[in-house]
C-alpha positions in Angstrom: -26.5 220.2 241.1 -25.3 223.3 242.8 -27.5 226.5 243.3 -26.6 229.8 244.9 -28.4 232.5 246.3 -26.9 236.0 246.0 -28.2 239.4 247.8 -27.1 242.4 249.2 -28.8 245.2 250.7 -28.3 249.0 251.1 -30.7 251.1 253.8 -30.6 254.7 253.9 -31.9 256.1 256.6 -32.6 260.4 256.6 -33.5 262.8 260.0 -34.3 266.3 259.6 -31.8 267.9 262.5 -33.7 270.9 262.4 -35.1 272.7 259.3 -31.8 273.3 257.7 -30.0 270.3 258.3 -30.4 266.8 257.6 -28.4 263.8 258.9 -28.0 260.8 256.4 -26.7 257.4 257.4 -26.4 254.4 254.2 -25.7 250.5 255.8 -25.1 248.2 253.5 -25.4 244.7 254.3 -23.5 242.1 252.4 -20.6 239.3 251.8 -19.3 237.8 255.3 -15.8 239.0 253.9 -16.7 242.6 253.3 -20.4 243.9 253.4 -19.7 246.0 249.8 -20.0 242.7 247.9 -22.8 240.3 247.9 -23.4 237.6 249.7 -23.1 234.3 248.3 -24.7 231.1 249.9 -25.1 227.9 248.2 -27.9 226.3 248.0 -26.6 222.4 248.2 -23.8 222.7 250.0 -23.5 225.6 252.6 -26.2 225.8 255.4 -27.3 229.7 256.1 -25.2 232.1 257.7 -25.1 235.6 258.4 -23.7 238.5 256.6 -21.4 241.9 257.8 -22.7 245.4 257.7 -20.9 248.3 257.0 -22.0 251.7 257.7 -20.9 253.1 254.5 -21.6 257.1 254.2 -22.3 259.6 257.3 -22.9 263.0 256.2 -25.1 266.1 257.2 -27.3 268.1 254.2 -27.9 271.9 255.0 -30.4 273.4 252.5 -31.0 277.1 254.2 -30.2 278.8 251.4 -32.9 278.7 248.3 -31.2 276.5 245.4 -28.8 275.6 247.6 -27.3 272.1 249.3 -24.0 271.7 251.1 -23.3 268.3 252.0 -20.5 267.0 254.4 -18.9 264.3 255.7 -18.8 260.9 254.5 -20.8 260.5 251.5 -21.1 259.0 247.6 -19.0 260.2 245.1 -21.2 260.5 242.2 -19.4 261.9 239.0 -19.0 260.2 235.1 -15.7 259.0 236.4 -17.3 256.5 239.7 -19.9 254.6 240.5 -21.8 256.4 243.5 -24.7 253.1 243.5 -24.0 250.1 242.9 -26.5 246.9 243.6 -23.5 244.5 244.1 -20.7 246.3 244.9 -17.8 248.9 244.1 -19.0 251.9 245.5 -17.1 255.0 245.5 -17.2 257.3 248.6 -15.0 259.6 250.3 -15.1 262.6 253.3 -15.7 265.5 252.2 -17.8 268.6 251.1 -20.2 268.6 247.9 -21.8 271.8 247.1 -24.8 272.4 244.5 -26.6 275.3 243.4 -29.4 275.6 240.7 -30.8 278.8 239.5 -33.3 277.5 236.8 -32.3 275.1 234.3 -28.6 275.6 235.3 -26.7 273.3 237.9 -23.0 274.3 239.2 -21.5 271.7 241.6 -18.2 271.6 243.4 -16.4 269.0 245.8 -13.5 268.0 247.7 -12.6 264.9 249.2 -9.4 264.5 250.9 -10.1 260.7 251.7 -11.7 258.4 249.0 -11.6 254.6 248.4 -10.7 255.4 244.6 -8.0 253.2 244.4 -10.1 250.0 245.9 -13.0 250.6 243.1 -10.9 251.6 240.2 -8.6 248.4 241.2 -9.1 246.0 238.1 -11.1 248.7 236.2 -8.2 250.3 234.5 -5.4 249.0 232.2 -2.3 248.4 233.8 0.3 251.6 233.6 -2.5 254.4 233.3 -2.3 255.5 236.9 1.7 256.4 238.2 0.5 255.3 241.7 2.6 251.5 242.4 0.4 251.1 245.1 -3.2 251.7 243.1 -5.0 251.6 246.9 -3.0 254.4 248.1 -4.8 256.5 245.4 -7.4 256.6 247.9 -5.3 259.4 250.3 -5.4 261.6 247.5 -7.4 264.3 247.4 -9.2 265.3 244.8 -11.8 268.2 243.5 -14.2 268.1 241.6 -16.2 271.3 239.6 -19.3 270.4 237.3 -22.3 272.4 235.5 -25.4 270.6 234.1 -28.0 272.3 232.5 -31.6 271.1 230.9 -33.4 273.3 227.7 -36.3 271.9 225.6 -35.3 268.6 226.7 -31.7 268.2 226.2 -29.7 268.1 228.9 -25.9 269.4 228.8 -23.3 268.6 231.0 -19.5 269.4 232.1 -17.0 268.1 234.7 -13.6 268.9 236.1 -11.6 266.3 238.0 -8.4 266.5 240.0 -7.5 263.6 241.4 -3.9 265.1 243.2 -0.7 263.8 241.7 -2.6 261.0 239.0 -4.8 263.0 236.3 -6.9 266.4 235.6 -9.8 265.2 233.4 -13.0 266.4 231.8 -16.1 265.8 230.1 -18.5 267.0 228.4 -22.1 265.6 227.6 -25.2 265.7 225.8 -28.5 264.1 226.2 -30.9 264.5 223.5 
């Protein structure tokens, strides 16, 4: 009879700099091989051991300006094209600069990242041939920009992105939430 016990674990951590800036730190602890997966231990027939940690995103948030946040460094990459959370693994982050501004209902966001580990989670998650890269994990030197609007009346939420992703695609999409 064989049994495993899986787990992994993500800690944020926030500290106001002053009262404009905010420092944010995310560990994630995880799979002896690399800390974004889970770890696995079996229950029968491994004794316990310990697992890695990664610090995965360092970034400062400065919100002086009303409706405003800027947020650099290294950070999530949360857009409909990657996963910016993920409970056991395949996180998409980059360095960069994210910048979002609401004014009522309305939302308008814009981002660059000029270093990304797109190519590591999209590895497996595409059909073979879609990207031109050869080398999928180089895709993660690319830069790429990002320009979005979101936007909430009477309970339906609209929303629109804009991804370059330099040298592989220019894509959209547009959504609706009822």
């Amino acid at each position: 009879n064989s049994a495993t016990n899986n787990y992994k674990i993500a800690v944020n951590l926030s500290s106001k700099v002053n009262d404009d800036i905010t420092a944010n730190t995310r560990f994630i602890f995880g799979s002896m091989n690399s800390a974004a997966s889970n770890a696995s231990l079996g229950t029968s027939n491994t004794g316990d051991t310990n697992v890695t940690a990664q610090l995965s995103e360092v970034n400062f948030t400065y919100t002086g300006v009303e409706g405003l946040s800027v947020t650099a460094g290294k950070q999530a990459i949360a857009t409909p094209w990657t996963v910016a959370r993920d409970a056991m693994g395949n996180e998409t982050t980059g360095t960069g600069v994210v910048a979002a501004y609401t004014a009522g209902p309305v939302t308008l966001v814009g981002a660059y990242f000029n270093q990304t580990n797109i190519g590591t989670t999209l590895d497996g998650e595409l059909p073979s041939g879609t990207l031109s890269a050869t080398n999928i994990s180089a895709l993660g030197a690319s830069d790429i920009y990002v320009l979005g609007a979101m936007a909430t009346f009477a309970g339906i939420t609209v929303d629109a992105f804009y991804a370059d992703l330099e040298d592989e695609f220019d894509s959209y999409t547009i959504g609706l939430n009822a």
